[in-house]
Residue frames as qw, qx, qy, qz and C-alpha x, y, z in Angstrom:
[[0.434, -0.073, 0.765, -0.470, 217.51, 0.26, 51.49],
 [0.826, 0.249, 0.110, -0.493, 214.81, -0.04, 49.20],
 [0.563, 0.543, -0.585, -0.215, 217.65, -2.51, 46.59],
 [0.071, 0.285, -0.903, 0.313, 218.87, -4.57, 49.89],
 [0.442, 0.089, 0.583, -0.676, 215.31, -4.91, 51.65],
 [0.173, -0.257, -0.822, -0.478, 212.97, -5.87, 48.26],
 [0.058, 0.461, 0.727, -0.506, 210.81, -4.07, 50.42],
 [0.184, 0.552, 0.813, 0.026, 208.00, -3.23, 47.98],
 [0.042, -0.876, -0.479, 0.041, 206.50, -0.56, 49.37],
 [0.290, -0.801, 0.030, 0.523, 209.44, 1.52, 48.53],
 [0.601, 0.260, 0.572, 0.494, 209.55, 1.11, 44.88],
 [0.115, 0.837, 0.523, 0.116, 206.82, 3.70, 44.39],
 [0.178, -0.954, 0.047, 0.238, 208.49, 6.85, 45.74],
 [0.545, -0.250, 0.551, 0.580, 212.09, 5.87, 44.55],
 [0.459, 0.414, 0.631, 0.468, 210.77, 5.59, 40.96],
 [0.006, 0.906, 0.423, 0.035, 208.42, 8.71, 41.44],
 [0.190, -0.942, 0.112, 0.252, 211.32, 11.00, 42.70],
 [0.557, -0.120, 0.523, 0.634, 213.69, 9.61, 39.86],
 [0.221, 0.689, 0.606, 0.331, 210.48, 10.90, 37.40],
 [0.200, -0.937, -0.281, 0.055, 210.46, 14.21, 39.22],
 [0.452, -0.682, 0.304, 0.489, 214.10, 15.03, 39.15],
 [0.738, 0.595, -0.268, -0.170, 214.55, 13.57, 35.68],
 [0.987, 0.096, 0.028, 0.125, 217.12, 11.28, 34.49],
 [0.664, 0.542, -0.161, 0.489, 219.46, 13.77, 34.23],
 [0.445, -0.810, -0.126, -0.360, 219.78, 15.24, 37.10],
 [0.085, 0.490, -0.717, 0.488, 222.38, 15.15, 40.13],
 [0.585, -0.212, 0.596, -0.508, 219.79, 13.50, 42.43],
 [0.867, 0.444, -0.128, -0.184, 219.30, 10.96, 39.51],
 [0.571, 0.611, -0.515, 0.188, 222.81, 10.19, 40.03],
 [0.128, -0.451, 0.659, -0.588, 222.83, 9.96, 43.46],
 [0.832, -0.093, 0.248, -0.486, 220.06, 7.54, 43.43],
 [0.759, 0.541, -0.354, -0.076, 221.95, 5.70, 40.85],
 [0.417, 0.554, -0.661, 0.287, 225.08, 5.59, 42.66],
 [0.474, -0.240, 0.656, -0.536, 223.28, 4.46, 45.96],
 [0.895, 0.174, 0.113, -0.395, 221.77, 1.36, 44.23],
 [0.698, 0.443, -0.539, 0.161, 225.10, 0.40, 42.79],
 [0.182, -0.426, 0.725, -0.510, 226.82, 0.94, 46.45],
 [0.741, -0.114, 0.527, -0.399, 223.67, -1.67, 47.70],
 [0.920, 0.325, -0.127, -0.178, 224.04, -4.14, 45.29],
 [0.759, 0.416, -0.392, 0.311, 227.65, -4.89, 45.56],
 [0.322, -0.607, 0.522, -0.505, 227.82, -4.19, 49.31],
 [0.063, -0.103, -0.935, 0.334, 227.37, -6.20, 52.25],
 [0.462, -0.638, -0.550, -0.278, 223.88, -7.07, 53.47],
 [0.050, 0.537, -0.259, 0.801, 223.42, -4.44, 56.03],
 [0.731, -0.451, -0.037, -0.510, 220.77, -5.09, 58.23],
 [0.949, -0.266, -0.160, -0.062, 222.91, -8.06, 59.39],
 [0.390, 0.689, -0.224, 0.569, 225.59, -6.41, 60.22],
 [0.488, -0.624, -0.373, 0.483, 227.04, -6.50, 64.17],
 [0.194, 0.870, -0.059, 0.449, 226.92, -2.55, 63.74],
 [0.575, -0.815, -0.034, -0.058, 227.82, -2.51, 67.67],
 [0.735, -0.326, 0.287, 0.521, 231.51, -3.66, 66.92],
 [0.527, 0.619, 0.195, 0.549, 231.89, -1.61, 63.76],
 [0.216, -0.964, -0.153, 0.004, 231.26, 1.58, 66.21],
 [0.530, -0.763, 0.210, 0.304, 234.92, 1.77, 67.34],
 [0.628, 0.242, 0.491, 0.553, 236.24, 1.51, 63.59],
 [0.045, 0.532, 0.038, -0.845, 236.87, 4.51, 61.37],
 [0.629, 0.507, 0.329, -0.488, 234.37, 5.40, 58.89],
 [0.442, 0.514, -0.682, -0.273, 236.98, 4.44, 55.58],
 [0.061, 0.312, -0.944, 0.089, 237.58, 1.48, 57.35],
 [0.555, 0.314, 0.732, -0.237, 233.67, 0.34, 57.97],
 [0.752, 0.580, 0.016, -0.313, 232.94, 1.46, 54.32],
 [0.250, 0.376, -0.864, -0.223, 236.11, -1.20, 53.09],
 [0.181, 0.001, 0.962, -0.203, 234.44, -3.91, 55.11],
 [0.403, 0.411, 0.405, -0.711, 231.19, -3.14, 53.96],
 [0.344, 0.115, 0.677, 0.641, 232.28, -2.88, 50.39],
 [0.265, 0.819, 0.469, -0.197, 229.94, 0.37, 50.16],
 [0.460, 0.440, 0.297, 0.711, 232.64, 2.25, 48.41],
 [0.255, -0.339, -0.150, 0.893, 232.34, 6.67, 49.20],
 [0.364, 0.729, 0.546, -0.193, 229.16, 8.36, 48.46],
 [0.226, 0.522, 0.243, 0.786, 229.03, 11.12, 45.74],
 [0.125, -0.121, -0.078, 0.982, 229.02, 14.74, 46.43],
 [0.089, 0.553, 0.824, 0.078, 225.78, 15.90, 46.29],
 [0.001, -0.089, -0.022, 0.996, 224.20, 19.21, 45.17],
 [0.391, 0.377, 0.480, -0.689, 221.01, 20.34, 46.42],
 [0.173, 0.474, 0.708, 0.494, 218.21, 19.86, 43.59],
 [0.179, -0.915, -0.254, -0.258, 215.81, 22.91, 45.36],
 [0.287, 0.156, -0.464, 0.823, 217.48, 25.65, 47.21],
 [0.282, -0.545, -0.772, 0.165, 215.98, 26.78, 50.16]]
């Protein structure tokens, strides 16, 4: 959100929990790969989501052009 929105006030934490995970890191990667996905999507927020609903979920992430998240593994176990 924080790449689509230029909303500000969400720079701070992003940046902070890249610092906290490190650069190397799986969540590091996952942040990574979610910034690439928003950049080269669609603008979301303007999206008619209400017609997308009845679409399957490959088929809203072609139209979207968000592409298939990564696999994620936990940084902390619980």
């Amino acid at each position: 959100m924080l790449i689509q929105s230029r909303i500000t006030g969400l720079i701070l934490p992003t940046l902070l929990s890249t610092l906290h995970l490190g650069f190397r890191s799986s969540g590091h990667e996952v942040i990574r790969g979610a910034c690439h996905r928003a950049r080269h999507g669609a603008w979301l927020p303007g999206q008619d989501w209400e017609s997308l609903l009845d679409q399957p979920l490959h088929r809203v992430r072609e139209i979207l052009k968000v592409g298939e998240p990564q696999a994620y593994t936990p940084v902390y176990a619980r």
